[in-house]
C-alpha positions as CSV (number, residue, x, y, z in Angstrom):
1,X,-68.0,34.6,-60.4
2,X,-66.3,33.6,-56.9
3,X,-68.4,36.6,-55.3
4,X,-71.3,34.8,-56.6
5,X,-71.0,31.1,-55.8
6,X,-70.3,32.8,-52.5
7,X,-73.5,34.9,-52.4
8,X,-75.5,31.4,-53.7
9,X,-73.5,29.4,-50.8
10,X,-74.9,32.0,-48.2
11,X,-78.2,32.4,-49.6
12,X,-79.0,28.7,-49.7
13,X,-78.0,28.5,-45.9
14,X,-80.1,31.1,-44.7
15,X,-83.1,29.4,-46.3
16,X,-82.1,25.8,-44.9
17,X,-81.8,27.8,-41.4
18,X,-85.0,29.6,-42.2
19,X,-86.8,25.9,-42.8
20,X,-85.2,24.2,-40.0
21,X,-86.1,26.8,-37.5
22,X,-89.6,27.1,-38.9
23,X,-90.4,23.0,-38.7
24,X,-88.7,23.1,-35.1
25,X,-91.2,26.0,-34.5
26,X,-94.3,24.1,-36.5
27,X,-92.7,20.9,-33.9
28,X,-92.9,23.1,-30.2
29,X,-97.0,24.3,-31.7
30,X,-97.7,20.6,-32.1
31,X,-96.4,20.0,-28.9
32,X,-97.8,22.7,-27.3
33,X,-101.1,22.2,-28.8
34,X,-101.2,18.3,-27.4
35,X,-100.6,19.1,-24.4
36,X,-103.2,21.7,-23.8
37,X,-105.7,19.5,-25.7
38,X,-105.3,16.2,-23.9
39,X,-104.1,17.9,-20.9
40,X,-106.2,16.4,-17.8
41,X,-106.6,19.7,-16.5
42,X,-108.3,22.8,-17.5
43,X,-105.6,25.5,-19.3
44,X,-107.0,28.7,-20.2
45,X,-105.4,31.4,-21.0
46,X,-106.7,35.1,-20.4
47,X,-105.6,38.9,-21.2
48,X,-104.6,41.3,-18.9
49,X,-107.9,42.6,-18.9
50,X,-109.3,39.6,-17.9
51,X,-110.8,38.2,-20.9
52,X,-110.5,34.6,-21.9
53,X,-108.5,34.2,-25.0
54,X,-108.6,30.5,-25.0
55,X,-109.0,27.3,-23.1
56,X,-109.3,23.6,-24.2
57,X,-111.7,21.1,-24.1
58,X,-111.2,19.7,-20.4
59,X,-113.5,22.8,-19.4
60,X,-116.9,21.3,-20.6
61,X,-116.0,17.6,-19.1
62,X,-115.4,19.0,-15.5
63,X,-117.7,22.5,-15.3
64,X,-120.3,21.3,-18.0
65,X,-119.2,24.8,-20.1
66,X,-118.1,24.9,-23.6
67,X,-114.9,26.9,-24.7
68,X,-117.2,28.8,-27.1
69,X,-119.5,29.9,-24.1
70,X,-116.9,31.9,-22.1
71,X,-113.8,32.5,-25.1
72,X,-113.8,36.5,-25.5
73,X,-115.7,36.6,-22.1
74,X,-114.5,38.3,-18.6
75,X,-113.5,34.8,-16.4
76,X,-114.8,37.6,-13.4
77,X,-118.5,37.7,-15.2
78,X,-118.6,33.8,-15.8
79,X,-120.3,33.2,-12.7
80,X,-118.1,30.1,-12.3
81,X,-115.9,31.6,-9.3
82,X,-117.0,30.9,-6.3
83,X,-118.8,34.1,-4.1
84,X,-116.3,33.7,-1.2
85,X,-113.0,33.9,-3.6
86,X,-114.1,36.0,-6.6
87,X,-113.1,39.4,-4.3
88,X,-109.4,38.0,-3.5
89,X,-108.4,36.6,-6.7
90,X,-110.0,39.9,-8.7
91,X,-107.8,41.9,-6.0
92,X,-104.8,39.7,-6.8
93,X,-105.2,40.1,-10.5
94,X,-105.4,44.0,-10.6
95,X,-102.4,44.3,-8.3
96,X,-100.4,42.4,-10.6
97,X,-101.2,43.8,-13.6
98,X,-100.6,47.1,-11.7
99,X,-97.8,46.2,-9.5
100,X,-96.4,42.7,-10.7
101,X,-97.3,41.3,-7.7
102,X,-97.7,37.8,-6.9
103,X,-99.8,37.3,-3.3
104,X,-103.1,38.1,-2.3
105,X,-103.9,39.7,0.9
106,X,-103.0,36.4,3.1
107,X,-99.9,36.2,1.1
108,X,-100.6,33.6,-0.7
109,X,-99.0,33.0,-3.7
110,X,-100.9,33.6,-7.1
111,X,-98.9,30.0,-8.5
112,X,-100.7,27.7,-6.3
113,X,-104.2,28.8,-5.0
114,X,-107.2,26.8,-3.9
115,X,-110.7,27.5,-5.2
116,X,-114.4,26.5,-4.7
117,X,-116.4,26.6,-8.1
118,X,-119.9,26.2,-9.5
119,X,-120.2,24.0,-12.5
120,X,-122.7,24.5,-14.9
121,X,-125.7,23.2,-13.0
122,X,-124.6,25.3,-10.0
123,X,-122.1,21.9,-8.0
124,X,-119.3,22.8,-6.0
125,X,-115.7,22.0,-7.6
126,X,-112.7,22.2,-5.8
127,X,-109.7,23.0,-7.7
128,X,-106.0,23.5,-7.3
129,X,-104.8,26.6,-9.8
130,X,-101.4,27.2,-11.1
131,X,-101.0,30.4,-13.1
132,X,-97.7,31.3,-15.4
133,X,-97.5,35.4,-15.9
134,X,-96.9,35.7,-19.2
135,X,-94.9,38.9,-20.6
136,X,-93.6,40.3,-23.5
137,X,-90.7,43.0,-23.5
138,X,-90.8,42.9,-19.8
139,X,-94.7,43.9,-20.1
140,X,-97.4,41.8,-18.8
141,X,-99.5,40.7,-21.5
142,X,-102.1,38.3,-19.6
143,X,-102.3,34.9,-17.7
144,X,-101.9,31.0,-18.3
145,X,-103.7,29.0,-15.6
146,X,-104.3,25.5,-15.2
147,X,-107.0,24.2,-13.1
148,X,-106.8,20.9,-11.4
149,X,-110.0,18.7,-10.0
150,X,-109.3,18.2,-6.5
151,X,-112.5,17.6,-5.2
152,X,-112.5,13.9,-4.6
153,X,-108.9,14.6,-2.3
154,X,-110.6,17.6,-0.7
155,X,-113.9,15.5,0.4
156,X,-112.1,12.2,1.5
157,X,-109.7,14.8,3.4
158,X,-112.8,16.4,5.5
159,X,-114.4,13.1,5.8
160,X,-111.4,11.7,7.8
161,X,-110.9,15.3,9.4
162,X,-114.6,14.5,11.1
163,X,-114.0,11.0,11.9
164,X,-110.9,11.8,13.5
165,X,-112.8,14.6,15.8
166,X,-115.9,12.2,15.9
167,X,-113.4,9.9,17.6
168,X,-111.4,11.9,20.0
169,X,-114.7,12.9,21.3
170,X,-115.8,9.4,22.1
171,X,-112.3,9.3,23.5
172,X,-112.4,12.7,25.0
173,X,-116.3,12.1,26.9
174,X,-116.1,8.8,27.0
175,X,-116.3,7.0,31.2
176,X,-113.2,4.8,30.6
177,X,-109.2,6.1,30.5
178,X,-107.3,5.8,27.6
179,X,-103.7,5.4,27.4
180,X,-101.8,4.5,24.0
181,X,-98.6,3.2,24.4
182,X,-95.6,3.2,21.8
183,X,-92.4,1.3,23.4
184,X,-93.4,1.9,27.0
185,X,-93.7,5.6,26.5
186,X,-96.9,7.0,27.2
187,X,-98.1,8.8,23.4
188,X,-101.3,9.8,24.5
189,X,-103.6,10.2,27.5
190,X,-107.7,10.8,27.9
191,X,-108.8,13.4,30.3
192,X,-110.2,10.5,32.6
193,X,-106.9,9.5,33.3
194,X,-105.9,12.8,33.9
195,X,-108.7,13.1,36.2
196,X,-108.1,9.0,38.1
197,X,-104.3,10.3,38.7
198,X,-103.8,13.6,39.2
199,X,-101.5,14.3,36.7
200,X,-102.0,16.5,33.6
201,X,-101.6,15.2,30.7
202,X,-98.0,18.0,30.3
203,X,-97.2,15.8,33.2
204,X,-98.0,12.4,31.5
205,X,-97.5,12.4,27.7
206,X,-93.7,11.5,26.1
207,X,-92.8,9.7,30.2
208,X,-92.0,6.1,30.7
209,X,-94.8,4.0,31.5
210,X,-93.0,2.4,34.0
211,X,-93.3,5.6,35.7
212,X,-96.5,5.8,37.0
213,X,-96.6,2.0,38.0
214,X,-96.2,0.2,41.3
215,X,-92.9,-1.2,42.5
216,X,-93.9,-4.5,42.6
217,X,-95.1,-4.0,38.4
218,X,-92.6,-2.5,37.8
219,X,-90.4,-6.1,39.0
């Protein structure tokens, strides 16, 4: 009768450990499944063949595609990878699946790569990718990659990129010397002051100011 209660005792905690595990597990799913629907970036997740197994909703509001138009489709045949990186990352995906490697020829790093792609009406998207390998007994079973909109930071980037070299031409070619000052030290030099002194602008750039004056400015 003691061997019973015993048995009952035992029997009843398995089943409560059995519950509590499975609502903890039911919990992470519901987690996991908010964050990849109301993620603000693009998570898909693919096979080690390459085809897409699934990928949430953020993929039609920033390339115009459906999940249901490229789910159990090669993400190498989607036509969404830009020309010019489509080679390296298809190189980078067959040497880890073969190898477990991480970098692509320029080694960089398969965790944080930049990429040009065509929406659906053919518009460049730049994107920031960050891929998780995922395994299973030590085996690679396939990819999770999320894909982050950076075009806005990209353009406003190259926009100041060419009005910076816009304006160090103008400074550069222009008929007047240029000198910028920061606490009497001379930061930076034109090359027609180079050319009204002498001096190079080695010679010039990180001295006193003071230097290169008269004695009686320097008073």
């Amino acid at each position: 009768m003691v061997d019973l209660e015993i048995t009952d005792e035992r029997l009843q905690q398995e089943i409560d450990e059995k519950k509590h595990a499975e609502e903890e597990l039911q919990g992470s799913e519901g987690e996991y499944r908010r964050l990849f629907e109301y993620s603000n970036d693009i998570i898909v997740r693919v096979d080690k063949f390459g085809k897409v197994l699934n990928v949430n909703n953020r993929l039609e509001e920033m390339l115009g595609f459906t999940p249901e138009e490229v789910i159990g489709k090669y993400f190498f045949n989607l036509g969404i990878l830009g020309k010019r990186d489509l080679p390296r990352i298809v190189d980078l995906f067959k040497k880890t699946i073969r190898k477990g490697m991480t970098r692509d020829k320029a080694g960089r790093f398969l965790d944080k790569v930049e990429l040009e792609l065509r929406d659906k009406k053919g518009n460049l998207i730049f994107v920031e990718t960050s891929t998780t390998i995922l395994k299973k007994e030590g085996k690679i079973e396939g990819f999770l990659t999320s894909i982050r909109d950076i075009t806005e930071s990209k353009q406003a980037k190259e926009k100041l990129k060419a009005s910076e070299e816009k304006y160090c031409t103008l400074v550069e070619k222009g008929n007047d010397g240029i000198i910028i000052l920061q606490d009497n030290v001379l930061k930076y030099v034109n090359s027609i002051i180079c050319t009204m002194t002498g001096f190079t602008k080695e010679e010039l750039i990180g001295k006193p100011f003071l230097n290169y004056t008269t004695p009686e400015y320097q008073k």
